[in-house]
N, C-alpha and C positions, 0 to 999 in steps of 0.2 A: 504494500500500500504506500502513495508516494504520501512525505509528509507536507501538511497543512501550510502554505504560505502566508497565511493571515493571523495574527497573534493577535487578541484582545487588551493584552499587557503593554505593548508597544503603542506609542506615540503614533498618532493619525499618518504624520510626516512618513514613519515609515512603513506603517499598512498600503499607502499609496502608493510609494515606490515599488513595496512587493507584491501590490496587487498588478503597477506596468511589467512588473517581469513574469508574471503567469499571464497575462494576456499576450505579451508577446510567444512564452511558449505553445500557449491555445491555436495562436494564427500559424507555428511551424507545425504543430500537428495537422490542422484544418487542410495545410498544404499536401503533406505526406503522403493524407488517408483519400485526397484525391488522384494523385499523383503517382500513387506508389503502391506495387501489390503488398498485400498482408500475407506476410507466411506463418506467422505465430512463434514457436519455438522450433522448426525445420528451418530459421534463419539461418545458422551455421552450414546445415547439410546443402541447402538450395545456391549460398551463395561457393562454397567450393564447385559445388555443378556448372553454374554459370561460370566461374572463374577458370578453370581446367577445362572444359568444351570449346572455350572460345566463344561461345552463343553472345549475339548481342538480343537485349530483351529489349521489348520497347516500350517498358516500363520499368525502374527501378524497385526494388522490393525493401522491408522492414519488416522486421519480426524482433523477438527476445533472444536473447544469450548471456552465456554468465562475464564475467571477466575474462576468465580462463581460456575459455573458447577466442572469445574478442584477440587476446594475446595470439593464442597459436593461427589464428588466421592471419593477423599482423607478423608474424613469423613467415608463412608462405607469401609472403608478398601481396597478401590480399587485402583492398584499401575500407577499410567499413570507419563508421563514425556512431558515435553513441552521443544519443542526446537525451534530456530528461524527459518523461512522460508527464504527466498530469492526468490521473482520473478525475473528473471534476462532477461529483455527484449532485453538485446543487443547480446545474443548467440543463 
């Protein structure tokens, strides 16, 4: 579960700043899930496929993987990025 960007504790000042950095993550997902197949957690096994076939997809894909995975794929030369999620149960 991601944690909560909004604190009751903190200063207005900075609930508002951290409310612009979850909307701006909101708009990179909004991109993504247009953009980009969903593989789930088959992200590691789909992008070696793609990557050793040579296939060009004409879609980019995203799904889950741990660190460890992210690493060994960064080992074979394979270029991935990890960005943060947001479930956002209240929209």
């Amino acid at each position: 579960m991601a944690p909560k960007l909004i604190n009751k504790n903190l200063n207005n000042e900075k609930n508002k700043e951290l409310q612009k950095y979850k909307d701006t993550i909101k708009k990179y997902q909004e991109f993504i899930k247009k953009n980009f197949e969903y593989v789930g957690e088959n992200f590691s096994q789909k992008v070696r496929s793609i990557h050793y076939s040579g296939s060009k997809k004409e879609k980019g894909i995203y799904g889950t993987a741990s660190k460890k995975d992210l690493e060994e794929l960064k080992e074979e030369g394979i270029d991935t990025q990890m960005i943060p999620w947001i479930e956002d149960k209240d929209n």
